[in-house]
C-alpha positions as CSV (number, residue, x, y, z in Angstrom):
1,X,7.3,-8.1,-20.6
2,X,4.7,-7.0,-18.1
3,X,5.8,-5.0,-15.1
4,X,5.1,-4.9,-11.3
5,X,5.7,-1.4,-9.9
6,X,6.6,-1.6,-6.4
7,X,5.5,1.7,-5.3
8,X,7.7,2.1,-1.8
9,X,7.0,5.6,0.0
10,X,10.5,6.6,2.3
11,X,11.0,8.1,5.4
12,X,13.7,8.0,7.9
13,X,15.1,4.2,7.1
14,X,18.5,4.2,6.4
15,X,18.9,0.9,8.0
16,X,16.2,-1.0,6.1
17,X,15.5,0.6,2.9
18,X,18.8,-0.6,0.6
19,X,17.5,-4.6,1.6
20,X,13.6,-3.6,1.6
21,X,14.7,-2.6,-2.4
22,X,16.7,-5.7,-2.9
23,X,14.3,-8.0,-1.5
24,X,11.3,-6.3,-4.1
25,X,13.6,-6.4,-7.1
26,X,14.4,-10.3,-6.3
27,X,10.5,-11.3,-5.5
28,X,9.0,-14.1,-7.1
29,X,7.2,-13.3,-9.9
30,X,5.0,-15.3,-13.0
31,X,7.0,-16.2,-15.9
32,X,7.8,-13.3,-17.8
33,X,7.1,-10.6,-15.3
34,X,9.8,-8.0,-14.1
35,X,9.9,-5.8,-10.6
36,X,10.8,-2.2,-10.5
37,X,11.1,-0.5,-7.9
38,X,9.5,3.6,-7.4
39,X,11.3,5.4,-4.3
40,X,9.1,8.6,-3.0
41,X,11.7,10.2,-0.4
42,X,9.3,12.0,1.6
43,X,11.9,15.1,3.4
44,X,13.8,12.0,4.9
45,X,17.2,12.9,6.8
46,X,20.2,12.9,4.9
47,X,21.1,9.3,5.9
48,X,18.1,8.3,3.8
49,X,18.4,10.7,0.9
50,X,22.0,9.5,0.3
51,X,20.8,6.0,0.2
52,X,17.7,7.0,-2.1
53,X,19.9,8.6,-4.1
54,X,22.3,6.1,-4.7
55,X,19.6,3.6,-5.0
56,X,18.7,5.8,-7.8
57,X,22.1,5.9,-9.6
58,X,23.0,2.6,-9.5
59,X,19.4,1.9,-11.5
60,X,17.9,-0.3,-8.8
61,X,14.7,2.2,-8.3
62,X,13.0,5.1,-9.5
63,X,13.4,8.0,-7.2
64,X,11.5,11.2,-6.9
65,X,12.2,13.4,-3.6
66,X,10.0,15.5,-1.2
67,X,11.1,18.6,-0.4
68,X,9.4,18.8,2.8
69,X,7.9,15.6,5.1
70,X,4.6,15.5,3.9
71,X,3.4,12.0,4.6
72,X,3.0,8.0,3.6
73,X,0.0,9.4,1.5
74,X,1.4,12.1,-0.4
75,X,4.8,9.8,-0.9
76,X,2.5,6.9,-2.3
77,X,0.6,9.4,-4.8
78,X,3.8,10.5,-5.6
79,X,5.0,6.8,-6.5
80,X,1.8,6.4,-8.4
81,X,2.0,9.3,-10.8
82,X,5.4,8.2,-11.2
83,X,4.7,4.4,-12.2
84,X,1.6,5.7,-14.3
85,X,4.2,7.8,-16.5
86,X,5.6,4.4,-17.7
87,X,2.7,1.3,-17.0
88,X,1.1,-0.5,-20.0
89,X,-3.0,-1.6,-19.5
90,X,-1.2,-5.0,-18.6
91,X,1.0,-4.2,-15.9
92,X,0.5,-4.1,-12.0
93,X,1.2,-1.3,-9.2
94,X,2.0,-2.7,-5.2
95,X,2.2,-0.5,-2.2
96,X,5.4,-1.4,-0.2
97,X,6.6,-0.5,2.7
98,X,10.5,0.4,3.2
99,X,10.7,-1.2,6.6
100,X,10.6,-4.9,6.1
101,X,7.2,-5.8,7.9
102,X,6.2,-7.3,4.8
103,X,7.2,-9.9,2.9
104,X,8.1,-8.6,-0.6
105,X,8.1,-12.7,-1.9
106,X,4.3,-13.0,-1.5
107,X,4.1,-10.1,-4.2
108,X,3.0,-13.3,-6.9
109,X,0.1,-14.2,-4.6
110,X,-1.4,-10.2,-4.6
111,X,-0.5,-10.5,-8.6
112,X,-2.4,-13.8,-9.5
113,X,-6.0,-12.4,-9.0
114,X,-5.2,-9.2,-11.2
115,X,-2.9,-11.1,-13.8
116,X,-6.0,-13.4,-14.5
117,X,-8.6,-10.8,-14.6
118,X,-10.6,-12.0,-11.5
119,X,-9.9,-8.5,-10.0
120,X,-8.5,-5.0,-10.1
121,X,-7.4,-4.7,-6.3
122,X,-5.8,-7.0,-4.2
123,X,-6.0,-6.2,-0.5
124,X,-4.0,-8.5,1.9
125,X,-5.2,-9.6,5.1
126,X,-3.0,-10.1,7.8
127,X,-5.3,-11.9,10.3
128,X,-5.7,-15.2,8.3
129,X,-4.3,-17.0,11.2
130,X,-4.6,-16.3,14.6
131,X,-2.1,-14.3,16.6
132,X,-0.8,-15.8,18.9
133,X,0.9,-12.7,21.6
134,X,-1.6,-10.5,23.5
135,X,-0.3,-7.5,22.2
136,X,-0.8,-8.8,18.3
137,X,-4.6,-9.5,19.7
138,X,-5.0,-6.4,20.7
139,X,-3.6,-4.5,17.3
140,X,-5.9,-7.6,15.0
141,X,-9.1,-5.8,17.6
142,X,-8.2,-2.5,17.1
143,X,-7.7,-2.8,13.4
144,X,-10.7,-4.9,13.4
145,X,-12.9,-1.9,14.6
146,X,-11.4,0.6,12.3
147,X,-11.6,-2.0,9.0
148,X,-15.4,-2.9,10.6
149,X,-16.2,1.1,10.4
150,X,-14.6,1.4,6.6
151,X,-16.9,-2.0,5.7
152,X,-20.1,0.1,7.3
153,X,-19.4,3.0,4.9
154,X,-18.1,1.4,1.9
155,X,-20.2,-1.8,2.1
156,X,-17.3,-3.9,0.6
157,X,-16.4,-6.8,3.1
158,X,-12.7,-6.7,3.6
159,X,-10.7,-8.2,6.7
160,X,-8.2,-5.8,7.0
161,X,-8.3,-2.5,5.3
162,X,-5.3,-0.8,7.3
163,X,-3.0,-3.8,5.7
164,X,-0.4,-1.5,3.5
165,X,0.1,-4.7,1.2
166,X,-2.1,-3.2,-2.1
167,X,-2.1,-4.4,-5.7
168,X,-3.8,-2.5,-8.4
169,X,-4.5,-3.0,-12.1
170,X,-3.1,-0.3,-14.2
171,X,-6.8,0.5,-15.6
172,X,-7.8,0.3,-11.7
173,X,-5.2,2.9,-10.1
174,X,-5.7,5.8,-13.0
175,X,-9.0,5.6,-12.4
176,X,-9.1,6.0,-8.6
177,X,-5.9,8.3,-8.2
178,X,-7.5,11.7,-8.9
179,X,-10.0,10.8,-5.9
180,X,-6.9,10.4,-3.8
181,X,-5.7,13.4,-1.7
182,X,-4.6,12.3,1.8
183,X,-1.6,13.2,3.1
184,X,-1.3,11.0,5.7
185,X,-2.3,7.1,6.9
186,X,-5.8,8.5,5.8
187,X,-4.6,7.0,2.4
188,X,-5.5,3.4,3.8
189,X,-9.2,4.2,4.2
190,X,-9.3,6.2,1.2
191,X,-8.2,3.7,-1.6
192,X,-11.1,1.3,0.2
193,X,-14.0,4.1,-0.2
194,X,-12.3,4.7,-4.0
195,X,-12.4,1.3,-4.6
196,X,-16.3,0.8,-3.7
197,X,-17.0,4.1,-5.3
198,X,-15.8,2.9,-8.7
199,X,-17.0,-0.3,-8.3
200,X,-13.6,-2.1,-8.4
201,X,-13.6,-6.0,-8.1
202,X,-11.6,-6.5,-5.0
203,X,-10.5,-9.3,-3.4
204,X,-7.8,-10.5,-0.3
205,X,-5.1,-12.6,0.0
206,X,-3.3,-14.1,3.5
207,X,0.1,-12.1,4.2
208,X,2.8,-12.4,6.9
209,X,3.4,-9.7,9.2
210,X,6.1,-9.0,11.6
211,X,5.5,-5.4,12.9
212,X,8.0,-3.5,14.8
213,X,8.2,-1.3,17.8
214,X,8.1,2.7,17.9
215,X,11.2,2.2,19.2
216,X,12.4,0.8,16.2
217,X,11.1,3.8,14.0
218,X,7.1,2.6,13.6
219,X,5.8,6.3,12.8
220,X,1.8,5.6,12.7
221,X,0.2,6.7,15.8
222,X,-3.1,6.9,17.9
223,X,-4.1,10.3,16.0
224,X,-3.6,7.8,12.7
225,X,-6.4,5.7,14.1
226,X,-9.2,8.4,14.8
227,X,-8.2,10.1,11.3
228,X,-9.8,7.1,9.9
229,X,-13.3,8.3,10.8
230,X,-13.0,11.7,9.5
231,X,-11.7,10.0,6.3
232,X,-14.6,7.9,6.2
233,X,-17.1,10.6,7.0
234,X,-15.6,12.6,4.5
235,X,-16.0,9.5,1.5
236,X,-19.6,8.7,2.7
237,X,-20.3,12.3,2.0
238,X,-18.5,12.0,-1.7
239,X,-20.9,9.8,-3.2
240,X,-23.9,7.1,-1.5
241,X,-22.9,3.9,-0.5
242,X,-22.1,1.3,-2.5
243,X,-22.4,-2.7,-1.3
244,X,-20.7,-4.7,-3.7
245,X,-19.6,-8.5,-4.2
246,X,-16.0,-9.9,-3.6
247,X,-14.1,-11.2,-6.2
């Protein structure tokens, strides 16, 4: 029975993480596919750690633990390692986030490109429709500039390359994980210049969204954005550009 590995990095959400888990292992999936879920605690407070680790012994997740907070990158690589110890050629790897901002039932949609070998990477785009509040506008431009500057270096087209909503064949992610080393929201960019290094067919599918508030815990911040560029400087130096066709 294939598997989707839900790879879900952790920090600081007590309040969401035990439904976040739930909803992945109850997603929609093709017939004869199974979820399981990979926890990465990244140095979480012990609110979180309890509920990681319980998550853990009741068998609803995979955990592994950070000692220290090191960052949504270093947690996902984490995850990755962990779902590569146990993935077949014909099973799948999503990024997830542990905070409920995305919709864990449109996991099928990522998975249909991949499970019918029309790609190995399955990016989703949350701008398919148009926002409709000022302040979503403003985060869709913002992104836009910083998924516009990762298109100019990587010469893939993508609509929204900051979207944390990732799907990988197996063959894909262990081919692009040793170029991974970000610690932080760099891993965004990275995985896009990766990607385009290696020649990956890529392709998009529409997502929901409903972001929260830093008051509500959102942890990515300004210095997030301008880290982009120095990612993206640092991949054009890796290897010369590569402009490649979408999937």
């Amino acid at each position: 029975m294939p598997t989707l590995f839900v790879v879900m990095p952790v920090y600081n959400e007590p309040a969401t993480l035990g439904e976040a888990v739930a909803r992945a292992r109850r997603a929609p999936l093709p017939a004869g596919w199974k979820a399981q879920v990979v926890l990465t605690d990244d140095g979480s407070d012990d609110a979180t750690r309890a509920c990681v680790r319980a998550l853990g012994d009741q068998g609803e997740a995979l955990v592994s633990f950070h000692p220290k907070n090191r960052g949504k990158g270093a947690a996902i690589r984490t995850g990755f390692a962990r779902a590569l110890e146990l993935a077949r050629d014909e099973d799948a790897v999503v990024i997830q986030d542990a905070d409920l901002e995305y919709d864990s039932a449109e996991f099928a949609r990522l998975l249909e490109p991949v499970r019918l070998g029309k790609a190995d990477l399955v990016v989703g785009n949350r701008w398919a429709d148009t926002p409709k509040s000022l302040k979503r506008r403003v985060h869709r431009l913002l992104n836009g500039v910083l998924t516009f500057a990762s298109n100019m270096v990587t010469g893939l087209v993508v609509r929204d390359m900051e979207c944390c909503l990732k799907l990988f064949s197996i063959p894909a992610l262990r081919t692009i994980l040793p170029d991974l080393d970000e610690e932080r929201f760099g891993i965004e960019p990275q995985i896009i210049a990766a990607a385009a290094r290696h020649r990956l067919r890529l392709c998009e599918a529409p997502v929901s969204y409903d972001p929260r508030g830093f008051d509500e815990g959102k942890k990515i911040r300004m210095k997030d954005g301008f880290r982009v560029f120095i990612v993206l400087w640092r991949e054009r130096r890796r290897a010369p550009r590569a402009v490649h066709s979408r999937a």
